[in-house]
Structures are given as C-alpha cells and as structure tokens.
N, CA, C and O of each residue as an XYZ file, in Angstrom:
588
protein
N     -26.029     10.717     -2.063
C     -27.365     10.247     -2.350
C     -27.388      8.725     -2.485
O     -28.335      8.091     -2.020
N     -26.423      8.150     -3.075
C     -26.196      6.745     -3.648
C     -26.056      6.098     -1.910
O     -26.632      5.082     -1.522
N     -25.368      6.770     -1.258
C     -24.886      5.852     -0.126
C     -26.029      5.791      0.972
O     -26.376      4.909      1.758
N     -26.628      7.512      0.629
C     -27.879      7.084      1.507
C     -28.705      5.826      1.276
O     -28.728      4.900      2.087
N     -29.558      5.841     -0.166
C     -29.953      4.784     -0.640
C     -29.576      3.397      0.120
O     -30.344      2.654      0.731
N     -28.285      3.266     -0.072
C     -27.828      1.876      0.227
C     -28.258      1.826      1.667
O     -28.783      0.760      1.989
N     -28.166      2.630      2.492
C     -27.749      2.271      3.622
C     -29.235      2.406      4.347
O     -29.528      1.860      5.410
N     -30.206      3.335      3.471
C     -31.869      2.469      3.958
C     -32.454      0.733      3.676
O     -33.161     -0.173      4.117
N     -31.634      1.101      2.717
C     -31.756     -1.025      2.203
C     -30.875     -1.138      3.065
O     -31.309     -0.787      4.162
N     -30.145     -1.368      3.083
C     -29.257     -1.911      4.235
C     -30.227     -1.947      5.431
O     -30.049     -3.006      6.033
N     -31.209     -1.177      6.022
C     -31.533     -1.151      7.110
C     -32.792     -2.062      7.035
O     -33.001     -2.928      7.883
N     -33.543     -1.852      6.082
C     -34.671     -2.497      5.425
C     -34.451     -4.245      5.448
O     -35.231     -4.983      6.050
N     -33.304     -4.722      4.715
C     -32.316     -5.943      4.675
C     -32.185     -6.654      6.027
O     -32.321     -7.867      6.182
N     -31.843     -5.563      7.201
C     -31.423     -6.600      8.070
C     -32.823     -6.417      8.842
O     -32.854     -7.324      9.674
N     -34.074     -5.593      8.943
C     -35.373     -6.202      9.133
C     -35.604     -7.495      8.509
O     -35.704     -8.564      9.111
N     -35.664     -7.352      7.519
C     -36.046     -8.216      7.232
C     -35.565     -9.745      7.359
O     -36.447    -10.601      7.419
N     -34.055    -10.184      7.409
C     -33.480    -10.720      8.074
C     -33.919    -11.349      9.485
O     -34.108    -12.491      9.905
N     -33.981    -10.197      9.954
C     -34.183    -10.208     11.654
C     -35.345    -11.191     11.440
O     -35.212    -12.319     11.914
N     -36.707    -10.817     10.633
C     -38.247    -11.507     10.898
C     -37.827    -12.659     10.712
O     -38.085    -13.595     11.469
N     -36.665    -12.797      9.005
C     -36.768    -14.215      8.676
C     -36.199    -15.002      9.664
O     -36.805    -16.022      9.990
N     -34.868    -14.649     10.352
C     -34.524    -15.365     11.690
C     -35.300    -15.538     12.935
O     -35.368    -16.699     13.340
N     -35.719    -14.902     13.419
C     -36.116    -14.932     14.453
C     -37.854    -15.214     14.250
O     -38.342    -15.742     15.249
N     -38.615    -15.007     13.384
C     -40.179    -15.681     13.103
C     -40.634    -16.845     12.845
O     -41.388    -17.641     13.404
N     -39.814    -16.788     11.531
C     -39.973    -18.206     10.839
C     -39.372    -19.229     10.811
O     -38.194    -19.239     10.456
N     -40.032    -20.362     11.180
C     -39.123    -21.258     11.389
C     -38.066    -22.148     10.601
O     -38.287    -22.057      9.394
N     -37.196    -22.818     10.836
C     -36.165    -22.880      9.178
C     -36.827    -24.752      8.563
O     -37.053    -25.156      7.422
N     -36.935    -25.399      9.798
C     -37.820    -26.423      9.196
C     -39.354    -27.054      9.521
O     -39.822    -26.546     10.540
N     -40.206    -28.010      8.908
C     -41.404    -28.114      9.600
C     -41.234    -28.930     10.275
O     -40.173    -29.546     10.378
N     -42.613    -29.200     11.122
C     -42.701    -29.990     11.751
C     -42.636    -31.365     10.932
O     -43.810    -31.736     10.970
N     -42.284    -31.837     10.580
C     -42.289    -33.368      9.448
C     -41.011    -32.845      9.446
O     -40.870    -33.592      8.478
N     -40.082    -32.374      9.554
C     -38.693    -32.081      9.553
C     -38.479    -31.655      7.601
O     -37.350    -31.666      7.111
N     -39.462    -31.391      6.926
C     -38.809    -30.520      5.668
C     -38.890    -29.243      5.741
O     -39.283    -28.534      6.667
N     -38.342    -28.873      4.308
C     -37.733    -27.152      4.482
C     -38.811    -26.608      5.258
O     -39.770    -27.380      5.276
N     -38.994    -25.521      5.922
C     -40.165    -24.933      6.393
C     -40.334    -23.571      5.890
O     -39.804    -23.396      4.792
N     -41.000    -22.442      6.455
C     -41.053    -21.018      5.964
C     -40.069    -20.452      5.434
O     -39.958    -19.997      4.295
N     -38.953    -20.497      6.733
C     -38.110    -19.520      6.895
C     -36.773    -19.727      5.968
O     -35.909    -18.857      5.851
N     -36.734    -20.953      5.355
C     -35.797    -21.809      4.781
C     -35.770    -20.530      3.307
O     -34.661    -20.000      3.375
N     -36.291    -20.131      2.520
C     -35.686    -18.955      1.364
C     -35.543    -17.784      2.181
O     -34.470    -17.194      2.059
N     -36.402    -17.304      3.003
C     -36.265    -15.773      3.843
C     -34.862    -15.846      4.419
O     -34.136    -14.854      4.483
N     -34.529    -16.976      4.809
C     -33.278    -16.585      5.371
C     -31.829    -16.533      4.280
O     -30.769    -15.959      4.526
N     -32.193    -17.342      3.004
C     -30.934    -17.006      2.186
C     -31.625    -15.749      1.446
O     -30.700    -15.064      1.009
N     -32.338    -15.411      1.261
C     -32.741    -13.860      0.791
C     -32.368    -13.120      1.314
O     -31.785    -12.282      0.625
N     -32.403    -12.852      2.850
C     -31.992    -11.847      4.023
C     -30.973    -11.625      4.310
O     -30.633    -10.460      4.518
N     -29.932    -12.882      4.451
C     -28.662    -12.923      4.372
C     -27.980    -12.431      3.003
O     -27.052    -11.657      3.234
N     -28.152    -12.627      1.915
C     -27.492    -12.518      0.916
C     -27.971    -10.968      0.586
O     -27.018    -10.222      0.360
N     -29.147    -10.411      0.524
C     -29.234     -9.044      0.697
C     -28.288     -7.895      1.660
O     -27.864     -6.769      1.399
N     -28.197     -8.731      2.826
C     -27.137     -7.725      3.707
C     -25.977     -7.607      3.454
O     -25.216     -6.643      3.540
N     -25.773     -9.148      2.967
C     -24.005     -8.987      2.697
C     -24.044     -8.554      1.373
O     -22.966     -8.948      0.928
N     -24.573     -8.041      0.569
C     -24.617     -7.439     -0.851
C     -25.030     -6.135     -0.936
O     -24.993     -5.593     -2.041
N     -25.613     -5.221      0.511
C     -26.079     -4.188      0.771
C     -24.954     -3.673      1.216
O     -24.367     -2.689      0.767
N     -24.541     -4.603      2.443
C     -23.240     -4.160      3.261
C     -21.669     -3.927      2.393
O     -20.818     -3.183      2.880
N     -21.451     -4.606      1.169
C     -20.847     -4.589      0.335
C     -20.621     -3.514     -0.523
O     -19.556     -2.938     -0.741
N     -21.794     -3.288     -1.015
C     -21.878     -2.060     -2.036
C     -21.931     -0.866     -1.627
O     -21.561      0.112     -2.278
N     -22.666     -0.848      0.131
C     -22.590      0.853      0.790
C     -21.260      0.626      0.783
O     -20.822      1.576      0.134
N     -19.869     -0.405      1.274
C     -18.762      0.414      1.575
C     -17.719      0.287      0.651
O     -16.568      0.632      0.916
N     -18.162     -0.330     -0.728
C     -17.809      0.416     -1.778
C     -18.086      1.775     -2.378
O     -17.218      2.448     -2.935
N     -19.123      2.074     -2.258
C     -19.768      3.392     -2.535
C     -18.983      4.636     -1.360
O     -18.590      5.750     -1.705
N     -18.914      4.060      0.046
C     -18.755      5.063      0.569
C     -16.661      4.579      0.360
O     -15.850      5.428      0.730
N     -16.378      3.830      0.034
C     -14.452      4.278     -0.707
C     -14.428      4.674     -1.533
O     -13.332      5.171     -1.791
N     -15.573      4.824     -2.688
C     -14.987      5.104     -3.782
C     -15.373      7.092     -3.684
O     -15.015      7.749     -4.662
N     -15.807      7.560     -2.947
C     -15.740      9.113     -2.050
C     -15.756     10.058     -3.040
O     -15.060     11.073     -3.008
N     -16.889      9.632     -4.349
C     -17.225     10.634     -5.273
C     -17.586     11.698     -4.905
O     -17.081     12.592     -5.584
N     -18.599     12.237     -3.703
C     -19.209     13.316     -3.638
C     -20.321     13.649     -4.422
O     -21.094     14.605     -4.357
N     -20.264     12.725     -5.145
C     -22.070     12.813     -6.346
C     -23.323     13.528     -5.546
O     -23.900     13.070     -4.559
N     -23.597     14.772     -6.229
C     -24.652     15.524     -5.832
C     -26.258     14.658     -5.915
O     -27.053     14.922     -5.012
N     -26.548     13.971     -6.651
C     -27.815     13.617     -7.079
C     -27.796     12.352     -8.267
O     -27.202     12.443     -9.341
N     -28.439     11.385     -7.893
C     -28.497     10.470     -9.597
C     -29.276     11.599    -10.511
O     -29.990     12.508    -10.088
N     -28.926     11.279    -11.954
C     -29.226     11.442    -13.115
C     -30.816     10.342    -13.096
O     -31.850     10.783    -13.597
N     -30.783      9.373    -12.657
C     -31.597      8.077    -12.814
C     -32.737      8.024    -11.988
O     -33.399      6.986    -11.978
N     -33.116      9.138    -11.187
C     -34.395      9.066    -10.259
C     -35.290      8.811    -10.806
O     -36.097      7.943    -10.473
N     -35.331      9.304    -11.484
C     -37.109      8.767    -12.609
C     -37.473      7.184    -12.545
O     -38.439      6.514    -12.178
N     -35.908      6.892    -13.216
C     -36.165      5.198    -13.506
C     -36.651      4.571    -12.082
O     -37.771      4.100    -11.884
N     -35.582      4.655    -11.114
C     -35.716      3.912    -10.306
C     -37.835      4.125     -9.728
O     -38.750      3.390     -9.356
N     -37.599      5.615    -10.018
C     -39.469      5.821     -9.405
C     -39.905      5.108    -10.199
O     -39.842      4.040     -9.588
N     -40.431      4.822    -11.405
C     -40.633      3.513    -12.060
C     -40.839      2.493    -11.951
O     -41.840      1.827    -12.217
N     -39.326      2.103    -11.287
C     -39.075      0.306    -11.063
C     -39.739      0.363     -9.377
O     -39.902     -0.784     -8.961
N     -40.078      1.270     -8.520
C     -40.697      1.248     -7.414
C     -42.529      1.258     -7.481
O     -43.347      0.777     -6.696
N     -42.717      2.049     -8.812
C     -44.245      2.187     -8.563
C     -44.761      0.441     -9.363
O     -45.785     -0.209     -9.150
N     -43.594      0.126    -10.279
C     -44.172     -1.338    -11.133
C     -44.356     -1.714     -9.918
O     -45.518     -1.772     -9.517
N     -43.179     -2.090     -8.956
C     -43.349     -2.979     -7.813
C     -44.473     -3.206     -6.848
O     -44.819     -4.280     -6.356
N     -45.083     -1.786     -6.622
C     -46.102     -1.324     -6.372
C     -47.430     -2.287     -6.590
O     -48.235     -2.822     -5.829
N     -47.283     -2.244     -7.712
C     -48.658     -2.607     -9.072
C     -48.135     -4.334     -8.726
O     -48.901     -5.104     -8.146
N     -47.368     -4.567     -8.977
C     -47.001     -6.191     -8.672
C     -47.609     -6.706     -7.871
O     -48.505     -7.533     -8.041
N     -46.995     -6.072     -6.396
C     -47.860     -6.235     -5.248
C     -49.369     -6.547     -5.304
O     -49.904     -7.632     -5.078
N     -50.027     -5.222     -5.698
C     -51.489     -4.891     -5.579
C     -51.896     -6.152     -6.738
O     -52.985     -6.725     -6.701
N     -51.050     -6.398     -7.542
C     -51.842     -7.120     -8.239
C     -51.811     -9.252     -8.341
O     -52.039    -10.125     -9.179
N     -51.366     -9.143     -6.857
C     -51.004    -10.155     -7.010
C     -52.502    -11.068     -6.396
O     -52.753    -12.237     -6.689
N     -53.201    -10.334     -5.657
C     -54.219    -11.102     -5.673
C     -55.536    -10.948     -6.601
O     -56.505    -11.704     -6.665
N     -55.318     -9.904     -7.208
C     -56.487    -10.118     -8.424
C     -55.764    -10.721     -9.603
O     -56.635    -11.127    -10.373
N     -54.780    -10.919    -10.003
C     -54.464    -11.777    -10.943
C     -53.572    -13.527    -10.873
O     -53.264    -14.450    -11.627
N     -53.502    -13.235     -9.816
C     -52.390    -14.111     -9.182
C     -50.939    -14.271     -9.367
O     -50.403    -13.585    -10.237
N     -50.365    -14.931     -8.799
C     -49.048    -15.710     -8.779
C     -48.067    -15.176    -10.219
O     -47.140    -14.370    -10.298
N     -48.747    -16.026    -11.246
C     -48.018    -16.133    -12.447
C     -48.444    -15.108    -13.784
O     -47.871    -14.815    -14.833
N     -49.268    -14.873    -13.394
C     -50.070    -13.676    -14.327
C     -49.078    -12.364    -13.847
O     -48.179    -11.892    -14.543
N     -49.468    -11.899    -12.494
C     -48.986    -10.540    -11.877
C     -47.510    -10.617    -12.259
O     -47.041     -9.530    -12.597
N     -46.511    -11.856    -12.287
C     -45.287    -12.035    -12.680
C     -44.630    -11.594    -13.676
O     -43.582    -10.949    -13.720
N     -45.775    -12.243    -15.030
C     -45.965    -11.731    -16.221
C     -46.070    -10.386    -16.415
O     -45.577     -9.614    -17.238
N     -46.549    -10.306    -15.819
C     -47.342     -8.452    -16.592
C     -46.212     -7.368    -16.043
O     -45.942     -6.353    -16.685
N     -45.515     -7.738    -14.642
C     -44.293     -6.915    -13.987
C     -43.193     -7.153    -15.003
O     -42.930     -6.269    -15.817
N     -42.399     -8.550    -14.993
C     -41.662     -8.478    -16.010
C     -41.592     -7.619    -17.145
O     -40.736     -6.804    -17.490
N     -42.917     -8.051    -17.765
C     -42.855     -7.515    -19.107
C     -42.759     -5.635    -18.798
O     -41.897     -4.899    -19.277
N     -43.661     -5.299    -18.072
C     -43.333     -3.601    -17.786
C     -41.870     -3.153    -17.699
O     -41.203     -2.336    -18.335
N     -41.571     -4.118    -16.512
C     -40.191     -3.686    -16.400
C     -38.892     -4.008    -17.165
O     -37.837     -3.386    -17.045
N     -39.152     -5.241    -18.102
C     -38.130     -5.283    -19.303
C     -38.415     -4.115    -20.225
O     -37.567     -3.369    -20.714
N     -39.773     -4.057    -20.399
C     -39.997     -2.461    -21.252
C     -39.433     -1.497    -21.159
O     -39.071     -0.911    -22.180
N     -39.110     -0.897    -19.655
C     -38.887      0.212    -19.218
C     -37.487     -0.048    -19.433
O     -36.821      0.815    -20.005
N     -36.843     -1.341    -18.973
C     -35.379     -1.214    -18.774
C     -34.755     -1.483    -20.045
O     -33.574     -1.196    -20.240
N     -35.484     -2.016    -20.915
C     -34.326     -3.042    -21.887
C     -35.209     -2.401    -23.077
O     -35.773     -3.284    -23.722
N     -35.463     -1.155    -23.512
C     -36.126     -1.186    -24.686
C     -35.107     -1.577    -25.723
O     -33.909     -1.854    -25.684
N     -36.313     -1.472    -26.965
C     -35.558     -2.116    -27.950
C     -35.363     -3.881    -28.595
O     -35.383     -4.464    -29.679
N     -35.191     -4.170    -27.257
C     -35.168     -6.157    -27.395
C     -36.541     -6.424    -27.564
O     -36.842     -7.135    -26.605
N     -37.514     -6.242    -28.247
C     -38.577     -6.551    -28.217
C     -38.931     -8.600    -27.877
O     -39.804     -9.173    -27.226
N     -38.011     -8.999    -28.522
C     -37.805    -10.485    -28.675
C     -37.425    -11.020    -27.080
O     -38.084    -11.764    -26.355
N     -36.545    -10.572    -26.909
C     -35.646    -10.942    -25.190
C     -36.656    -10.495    -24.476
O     -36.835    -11.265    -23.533
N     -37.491     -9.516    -24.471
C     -38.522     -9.186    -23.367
C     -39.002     -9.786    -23.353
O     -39.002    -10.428    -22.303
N     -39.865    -10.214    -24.390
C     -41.186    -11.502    -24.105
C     -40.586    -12.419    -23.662
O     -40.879    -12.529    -22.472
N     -39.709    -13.349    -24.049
C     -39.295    -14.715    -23.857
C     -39.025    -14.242    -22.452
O     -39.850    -14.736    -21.683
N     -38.271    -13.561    -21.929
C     -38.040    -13.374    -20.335
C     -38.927    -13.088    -19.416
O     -38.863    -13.263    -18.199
N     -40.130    -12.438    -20.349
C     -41.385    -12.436    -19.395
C     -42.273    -13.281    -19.461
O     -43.388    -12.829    -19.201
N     -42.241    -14.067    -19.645
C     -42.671    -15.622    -19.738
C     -41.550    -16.359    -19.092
O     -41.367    -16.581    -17.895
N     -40.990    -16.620    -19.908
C     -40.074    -18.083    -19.230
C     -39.408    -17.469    -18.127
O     -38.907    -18.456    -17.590
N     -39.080    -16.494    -17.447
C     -38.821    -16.412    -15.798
C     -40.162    -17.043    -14.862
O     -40.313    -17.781    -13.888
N     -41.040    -16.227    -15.848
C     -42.269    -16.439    -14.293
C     -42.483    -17.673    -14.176
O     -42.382    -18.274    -13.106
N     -42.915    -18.372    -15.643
C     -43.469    -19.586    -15.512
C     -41.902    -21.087    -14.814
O     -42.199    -22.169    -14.308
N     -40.402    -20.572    -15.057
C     -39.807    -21.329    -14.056
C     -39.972    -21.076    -12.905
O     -39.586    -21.982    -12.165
N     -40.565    -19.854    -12.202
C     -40.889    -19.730    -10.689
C     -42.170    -20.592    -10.631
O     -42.451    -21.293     -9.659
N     -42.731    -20.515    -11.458
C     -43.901    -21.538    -11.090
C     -43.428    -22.634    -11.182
O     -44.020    -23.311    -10.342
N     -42.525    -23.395    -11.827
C     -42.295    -24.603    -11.733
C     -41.754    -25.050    -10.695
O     -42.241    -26.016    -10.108
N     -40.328    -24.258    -10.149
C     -39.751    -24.357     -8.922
C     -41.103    -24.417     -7.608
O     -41.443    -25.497     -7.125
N     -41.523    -23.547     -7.327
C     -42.473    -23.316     -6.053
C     -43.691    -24.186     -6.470
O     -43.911    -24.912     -5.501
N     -44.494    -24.427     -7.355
C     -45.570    -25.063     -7.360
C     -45.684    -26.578     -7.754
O     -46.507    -27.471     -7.556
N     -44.531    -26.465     -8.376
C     -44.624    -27.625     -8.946
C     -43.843    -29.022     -8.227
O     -44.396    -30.090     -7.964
N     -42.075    -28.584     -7.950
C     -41.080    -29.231     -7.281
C     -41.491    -28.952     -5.759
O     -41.937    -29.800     -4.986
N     -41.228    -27.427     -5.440
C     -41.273    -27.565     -3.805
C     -43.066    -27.537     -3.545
O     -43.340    -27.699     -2.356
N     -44.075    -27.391     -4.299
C     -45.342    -28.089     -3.734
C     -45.969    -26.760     -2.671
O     -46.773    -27.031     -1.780
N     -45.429    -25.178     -2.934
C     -45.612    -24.089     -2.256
C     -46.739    -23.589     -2.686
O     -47.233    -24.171     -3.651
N     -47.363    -22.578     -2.211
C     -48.682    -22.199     -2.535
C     -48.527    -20.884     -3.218
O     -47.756    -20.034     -2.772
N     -49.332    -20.676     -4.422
C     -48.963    -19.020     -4.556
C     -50.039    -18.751     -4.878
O     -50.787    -19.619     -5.329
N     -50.494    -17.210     -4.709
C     -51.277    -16.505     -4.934
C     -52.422    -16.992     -6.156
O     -51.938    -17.076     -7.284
N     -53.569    -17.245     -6.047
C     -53.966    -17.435     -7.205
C     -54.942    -16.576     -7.543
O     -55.403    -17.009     -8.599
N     -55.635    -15.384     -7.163
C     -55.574    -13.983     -7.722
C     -57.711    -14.384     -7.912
O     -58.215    -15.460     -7.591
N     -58.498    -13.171     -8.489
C     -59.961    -13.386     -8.080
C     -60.406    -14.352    -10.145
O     -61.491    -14.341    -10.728
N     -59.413    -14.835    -10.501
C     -59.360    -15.038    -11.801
C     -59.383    -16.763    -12.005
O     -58.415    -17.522    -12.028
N     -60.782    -17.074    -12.137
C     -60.285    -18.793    -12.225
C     -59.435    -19.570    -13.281
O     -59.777    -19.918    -14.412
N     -58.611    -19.700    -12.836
C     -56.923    -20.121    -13.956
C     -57.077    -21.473    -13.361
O     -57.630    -21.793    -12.309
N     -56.363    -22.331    -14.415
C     -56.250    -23.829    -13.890
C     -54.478    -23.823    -13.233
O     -54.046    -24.808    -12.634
N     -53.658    -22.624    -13.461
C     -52.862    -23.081    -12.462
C     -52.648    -22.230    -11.344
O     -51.933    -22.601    -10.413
C-alpha cells in the first residue's frame, strides 16, 4: 500500500517537473528569476525524495497489508482541499493561516502554544519571502486586506 502511494507521487512529481521544465521559463525577460525558477527546485527535489523513499520502501520488503493511518492522511488531503478552495476568497496569507492552524491541530495536538506561533509565523515568513523580498504576487482572496 505504502509503495503504491509513493509511486503515484512519484508519478504526479515528475508531471509536474515535466510542466515546470518544459513550460515555464527559468528566467525573465529582464534576465531575473522568472516562473519556472521555484517549480523547478520543487519538482526536482520532490522526485529525488519520491524516488528515494519508493526504493527504500520497496528494500525494506515488509509486505504491510494496509496503513493503520488512512484517516489522517484523508484529513491532511481534504485540509488541502479547503486550502486550495480557499485561497481566493480569503487570500494568500489568511488561507495559510487557517490550513496551518487545522493541520497543526490535527497533527500536533496538545501543543496548543507551538500551533499558533507556527501558524502565524510560517505564513506570514512566506509572505515576507514572496511579497515582500522577491516582489511575487499572491492571491489576495474577495476580502479587502491591506496586504
């Protein structure tokens, strides 16, 4: 079950790969970073970390009938879900917020303290990185926010 898993990401990974190589371009025209410039260390580093772990999984030749953990992961797929959908009615840094925090909930109960601070201070350094330093555009959702 585990190796199947891997090996649909794995397949998923090198799509995606493929678009970031072959679509987007790696710099702009003004010669700075361009699109394709994170898609491609995302894409790459996903395969070789996909490709890694299926053929660990498939040496280490447990025979495991089924995870114990399906639930969770359905979980951490439907938040993702909701992330998505909610990235243009709330935007960028809001939808960030509100995923984090679900999904530190779900994963890390208990830390009540470490959740918040991580669901905040992750999103809002992605906002700093992309909006602020690299000057990228993100989602800003049907909610008039000043950032």
């Amino acid at each position: 079950m585990r190796a199947g898993f891997l090996g649909a990401i794995l397949l998923f990974a090198a799509g995606y790969s493929y678009v970031a190589f072959a679509e987007l371009s790696y710099l702009s025209s003004a010669g700075r970073l361009g699109p394709g410039f994170f898609p491609r260390i995302i894409g790459a580093s996903l395969v070789v970390l996909c490709a890694w772990s299926l053929a660990a999984e498939l040496g280490r030749g447990t025979g495991e009938e089924g995870s114990r953990h399906w639930r969770t992961a359905a979980a951490v797929v439907a938040l993702s879900a909701a992330f998505v959908a909610l990235l243009e009615v709330l935007g960028g840094p809001l939808s960030m917020v509100a995923f984090m925090a679900a999904a530190r909930w779900l994963l890390n109960r208990g830390r009540h303290l470490q959740n918040a601070l991580l669901a905040v201070l992750l999103p809002a350094g992605f906002y700093l990185v992309f909006k602020v330093w690299l000057n990228a555009a993100m989602p800003r959702g049907m909610l008039p926010l000043p950032f």
